[in-house]
C-alpha positions as a Markdown table, in Angstrom:
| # | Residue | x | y | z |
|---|---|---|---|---|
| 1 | Unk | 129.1 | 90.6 | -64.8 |
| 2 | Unk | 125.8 | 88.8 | -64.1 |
| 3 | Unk | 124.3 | 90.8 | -67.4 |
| 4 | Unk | 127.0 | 89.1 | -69.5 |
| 5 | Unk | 126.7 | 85.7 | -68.1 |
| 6 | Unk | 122.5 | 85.4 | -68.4 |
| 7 | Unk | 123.6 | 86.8 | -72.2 |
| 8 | Unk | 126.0 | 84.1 | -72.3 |
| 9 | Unk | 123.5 | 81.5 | -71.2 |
| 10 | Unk | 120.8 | 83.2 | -73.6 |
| 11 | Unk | 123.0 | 83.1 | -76.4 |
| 12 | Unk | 123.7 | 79.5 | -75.9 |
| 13 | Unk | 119.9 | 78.4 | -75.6 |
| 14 | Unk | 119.2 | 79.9 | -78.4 |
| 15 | Unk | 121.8 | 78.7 | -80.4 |
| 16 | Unk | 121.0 | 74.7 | -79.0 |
| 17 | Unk | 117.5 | 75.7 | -80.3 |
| 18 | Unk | 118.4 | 76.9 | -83.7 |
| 19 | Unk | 121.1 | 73.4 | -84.0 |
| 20 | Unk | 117.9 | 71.2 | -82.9 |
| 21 | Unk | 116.0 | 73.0 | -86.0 |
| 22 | Unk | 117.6 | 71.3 | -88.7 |
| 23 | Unk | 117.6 | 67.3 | -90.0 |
| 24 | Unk | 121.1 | 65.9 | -91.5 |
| 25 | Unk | 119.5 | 63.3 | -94.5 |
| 26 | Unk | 122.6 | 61.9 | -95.9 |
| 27 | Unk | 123.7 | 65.6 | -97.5 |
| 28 | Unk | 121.0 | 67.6 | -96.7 |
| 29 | Unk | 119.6 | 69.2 | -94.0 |
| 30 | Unk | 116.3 | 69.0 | -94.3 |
| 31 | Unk | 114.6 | 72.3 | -91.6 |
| 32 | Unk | 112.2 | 71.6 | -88.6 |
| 33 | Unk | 109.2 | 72.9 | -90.3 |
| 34 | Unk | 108.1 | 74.6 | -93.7 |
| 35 | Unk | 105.0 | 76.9 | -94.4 |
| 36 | Unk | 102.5 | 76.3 | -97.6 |
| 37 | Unk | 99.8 | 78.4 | -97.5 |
| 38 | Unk | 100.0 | 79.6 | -94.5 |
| 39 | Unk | 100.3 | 76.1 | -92.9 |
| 40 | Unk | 102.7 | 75.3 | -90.9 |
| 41 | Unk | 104.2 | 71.7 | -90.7 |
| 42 | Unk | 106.1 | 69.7 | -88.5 |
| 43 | Unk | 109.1 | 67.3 | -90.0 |
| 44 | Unk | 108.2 | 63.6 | -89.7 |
| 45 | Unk | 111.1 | 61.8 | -90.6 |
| 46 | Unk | 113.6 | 61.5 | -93.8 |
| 47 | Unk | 115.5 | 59.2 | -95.6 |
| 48 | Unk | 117.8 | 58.9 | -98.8 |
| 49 | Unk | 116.5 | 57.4 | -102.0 |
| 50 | Unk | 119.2 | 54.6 | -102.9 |
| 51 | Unk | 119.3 | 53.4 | -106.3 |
| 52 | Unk | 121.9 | 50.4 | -107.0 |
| 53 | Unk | 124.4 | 52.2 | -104.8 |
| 54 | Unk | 123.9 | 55.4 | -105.7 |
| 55 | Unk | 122.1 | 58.5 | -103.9 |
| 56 | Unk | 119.6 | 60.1 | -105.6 |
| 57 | Unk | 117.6 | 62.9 | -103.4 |
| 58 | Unk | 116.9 | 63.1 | -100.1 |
| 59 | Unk | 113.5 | 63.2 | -98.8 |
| 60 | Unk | 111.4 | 64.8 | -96.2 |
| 61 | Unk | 107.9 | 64.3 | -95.0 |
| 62 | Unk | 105.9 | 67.3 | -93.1 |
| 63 | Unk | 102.8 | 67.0 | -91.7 |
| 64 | Unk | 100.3 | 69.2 | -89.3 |
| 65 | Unk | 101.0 | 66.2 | -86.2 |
| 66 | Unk | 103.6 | 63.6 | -86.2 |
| 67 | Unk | 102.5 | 60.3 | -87.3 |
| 68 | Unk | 104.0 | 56.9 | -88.1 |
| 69 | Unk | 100.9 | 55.1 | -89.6 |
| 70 | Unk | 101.5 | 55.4 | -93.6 |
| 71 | Unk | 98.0 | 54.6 | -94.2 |
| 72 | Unk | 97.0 | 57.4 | -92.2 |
| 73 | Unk | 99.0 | 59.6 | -93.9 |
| 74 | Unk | 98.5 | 58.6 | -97.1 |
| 75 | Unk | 94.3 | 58.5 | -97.0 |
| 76 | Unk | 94.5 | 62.0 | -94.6 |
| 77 | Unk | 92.8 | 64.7 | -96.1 |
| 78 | Unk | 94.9 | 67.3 | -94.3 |
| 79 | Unk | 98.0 | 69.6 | -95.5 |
| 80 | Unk | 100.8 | 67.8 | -95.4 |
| 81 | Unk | 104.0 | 67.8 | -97.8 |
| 82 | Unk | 107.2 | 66.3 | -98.8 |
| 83 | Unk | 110.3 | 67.9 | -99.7 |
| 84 | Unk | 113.0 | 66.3 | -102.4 |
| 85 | Unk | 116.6 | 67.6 | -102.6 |
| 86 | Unk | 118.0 | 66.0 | -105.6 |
| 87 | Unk | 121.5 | 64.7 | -104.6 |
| 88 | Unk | 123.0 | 63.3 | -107.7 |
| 89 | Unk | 123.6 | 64.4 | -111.3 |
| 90 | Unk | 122.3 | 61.1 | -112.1 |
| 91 | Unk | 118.9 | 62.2 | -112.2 |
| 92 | Unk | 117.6 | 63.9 | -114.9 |
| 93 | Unk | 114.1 | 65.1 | -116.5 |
| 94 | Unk | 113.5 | 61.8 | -118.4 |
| 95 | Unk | 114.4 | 59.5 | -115.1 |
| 96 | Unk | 112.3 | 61.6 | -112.8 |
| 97 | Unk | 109.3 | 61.2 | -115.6 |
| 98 | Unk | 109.9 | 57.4 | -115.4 |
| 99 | Unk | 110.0 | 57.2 | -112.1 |
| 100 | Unk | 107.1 | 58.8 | -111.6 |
| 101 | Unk | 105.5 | 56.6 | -114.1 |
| 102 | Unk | 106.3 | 53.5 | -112.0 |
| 103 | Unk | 105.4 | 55.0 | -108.3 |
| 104 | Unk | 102.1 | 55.9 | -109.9 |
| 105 | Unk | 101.5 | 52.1 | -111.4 |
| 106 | Unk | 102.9 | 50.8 | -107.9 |
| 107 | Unk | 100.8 | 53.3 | -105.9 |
| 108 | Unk | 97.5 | 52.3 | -107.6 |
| 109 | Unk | 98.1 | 48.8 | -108.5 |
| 110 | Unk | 98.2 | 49.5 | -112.1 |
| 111 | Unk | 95.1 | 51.2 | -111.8 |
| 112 | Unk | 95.9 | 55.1 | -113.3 |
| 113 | Unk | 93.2 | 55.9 | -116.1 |
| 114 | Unk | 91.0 | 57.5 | -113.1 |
| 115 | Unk | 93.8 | 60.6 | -112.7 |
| 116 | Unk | 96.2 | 60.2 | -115.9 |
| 117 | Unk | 95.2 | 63.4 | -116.9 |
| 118 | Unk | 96.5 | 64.8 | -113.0 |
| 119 | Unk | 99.9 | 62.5 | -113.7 |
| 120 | Unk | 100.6 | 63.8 | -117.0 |
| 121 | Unk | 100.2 | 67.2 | -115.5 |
| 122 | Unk | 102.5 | 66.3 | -112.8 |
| 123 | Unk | 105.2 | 64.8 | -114.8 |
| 124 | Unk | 105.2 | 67.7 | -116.8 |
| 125 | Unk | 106.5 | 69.9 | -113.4 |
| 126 | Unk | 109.1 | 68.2 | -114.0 |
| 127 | Unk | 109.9 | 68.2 | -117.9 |
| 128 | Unk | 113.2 | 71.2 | -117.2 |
| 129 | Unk | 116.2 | 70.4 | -116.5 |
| 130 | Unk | 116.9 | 69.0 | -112.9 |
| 131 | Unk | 120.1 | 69.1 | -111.3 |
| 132 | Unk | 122.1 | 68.3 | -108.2 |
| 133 | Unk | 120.9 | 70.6 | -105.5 |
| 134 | Unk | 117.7 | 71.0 | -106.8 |
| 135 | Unk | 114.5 | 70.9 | -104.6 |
| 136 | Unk | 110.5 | 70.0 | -105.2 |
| 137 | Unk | 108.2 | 70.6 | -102.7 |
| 138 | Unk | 105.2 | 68.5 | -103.2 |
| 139 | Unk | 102.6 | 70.2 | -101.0 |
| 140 | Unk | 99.0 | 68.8 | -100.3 |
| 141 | Unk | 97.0 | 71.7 | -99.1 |
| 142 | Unk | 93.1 | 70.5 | -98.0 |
| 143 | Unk | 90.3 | 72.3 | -100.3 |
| 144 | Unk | 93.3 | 73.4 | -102.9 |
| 145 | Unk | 94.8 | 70.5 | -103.8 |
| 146 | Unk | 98.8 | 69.5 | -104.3 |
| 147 | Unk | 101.2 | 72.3 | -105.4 |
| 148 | Unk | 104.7 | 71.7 | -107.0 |
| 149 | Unk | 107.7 | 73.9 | -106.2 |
| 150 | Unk | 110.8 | 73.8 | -107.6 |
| 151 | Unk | 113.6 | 75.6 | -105.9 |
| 152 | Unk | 111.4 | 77.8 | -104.1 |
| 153 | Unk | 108.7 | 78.8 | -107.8 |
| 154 | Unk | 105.5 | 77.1 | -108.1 |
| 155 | Unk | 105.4 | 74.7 | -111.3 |
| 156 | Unk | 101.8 | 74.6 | -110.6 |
| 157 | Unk | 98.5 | 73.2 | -108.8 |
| 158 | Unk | 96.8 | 69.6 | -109.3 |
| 159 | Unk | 93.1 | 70.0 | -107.3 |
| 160 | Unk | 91.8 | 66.6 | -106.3 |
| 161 | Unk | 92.1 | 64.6 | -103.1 |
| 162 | Unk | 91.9 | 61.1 | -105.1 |
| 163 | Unk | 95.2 | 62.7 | -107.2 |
| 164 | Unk | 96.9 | 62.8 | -103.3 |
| 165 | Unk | 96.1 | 59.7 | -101.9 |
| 166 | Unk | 98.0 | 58.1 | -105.8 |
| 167 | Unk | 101.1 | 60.4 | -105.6 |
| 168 | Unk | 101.4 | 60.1 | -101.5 |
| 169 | Unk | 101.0 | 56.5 | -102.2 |
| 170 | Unk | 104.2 | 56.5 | -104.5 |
| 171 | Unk | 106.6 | 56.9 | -101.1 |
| 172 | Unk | 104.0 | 55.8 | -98.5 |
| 173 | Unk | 102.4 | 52.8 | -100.5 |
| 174 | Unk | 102.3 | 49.4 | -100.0 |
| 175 | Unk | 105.1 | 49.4 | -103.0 |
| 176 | Unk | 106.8 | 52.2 | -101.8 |
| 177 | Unk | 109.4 | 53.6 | -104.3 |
| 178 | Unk | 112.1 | 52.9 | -101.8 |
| 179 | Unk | 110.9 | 50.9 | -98.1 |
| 180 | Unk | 114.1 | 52.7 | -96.3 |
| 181 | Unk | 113.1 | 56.1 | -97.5 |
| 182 | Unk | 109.2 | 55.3 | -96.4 |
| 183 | Unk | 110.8 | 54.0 | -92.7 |
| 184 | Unk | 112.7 | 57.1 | -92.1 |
| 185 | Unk | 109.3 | 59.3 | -93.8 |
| 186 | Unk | 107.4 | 57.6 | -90.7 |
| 187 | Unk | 110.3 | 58.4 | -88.6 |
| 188 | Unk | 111.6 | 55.1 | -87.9 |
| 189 | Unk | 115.1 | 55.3 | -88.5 |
């Protein structure tokens, strides 16, 4: 009798533990931490990226230590990553592109020509078809540079910690693409 109830209670802790290691964002569930590289990192916060009234994705930020200073994160040259699940059919190749256009301009005050060749390999990660459900992993790895994933494949690698500090910028930025989305990426939701 004793066996079953300390399997009971084992059962049960571990099944609170595995509940506590998941994020609901709006539709997702974003996981406790992710591993690029071998680097292991730590969810920060989330939010939803609103458009008009609509839902577009659902992001994630990961980084090695929990932080809520966006400058800090942004400047850091450490791993660190965030993770997109697209959330609307609305979004497709060409609005992604265009978006990314305008966090760029926003992230560097207009200021691009340094890295356009680094955006216009970026936008082009994202040049397929995207649809609902989809998810890019935009992972900063120190020394290597950011890597793209989409649903799980690498799209590619973009060395260059100047490249980071723009594209971090986009969501992190003084302009952020969306200031919810960058209070609940700093975990202040």
């Amino acid at each position: 009798m004793k066996k079953t109830i300390y399997a009971l209670i084992a059962f049960l802790i571990v099944g609170m533990s595995a509940v506590n290691a998941q994020h609901e964002v709006g539709s997702t569930t974003l996981p406790d931490t992710v591993t690029f590289e071998g680097q292991e990192l730590v969810y920060n916060g989330a939010g939803v990226r609103k458009k008009a009234w609509f839902k577009l994705y659902s992001g994630g930020l990961y980084l090695l230590q929990k932080s809520s200073n966006a400058y800090d994160i942004r400047t850091a040259d450490e791993s660190m990553a965030i993770k997109l699940k697209i959330t609307s059919g609305m979004i497709s190749s060409k609005k992604m592109i265009n978006a990314v256009n305008e966090g760029f301009e926003k992230s560097t005050k207009g200021k691009t020509a340094p890295i356009s060749s680094e955006i216009e390999t970026f936008k082009s990660f994202f040049s397929d078809e995207i649809n609902d459900g989809d998810i890019f992993d935009i992972v900063y790895i120190k020394d290597k540079g950011v890597i793209v994933y989409k649903n799980g494949t690498e799209k590619g690698v973009i060395p260059g910690y100047e490249f980071k500090k723009a594209l971090f910028g986009i969501w992190l930025g003084m302009k952020p693409a969306d200031k919810k989305l960058k209070n609940g990426m700093l975990g202040n939701n």
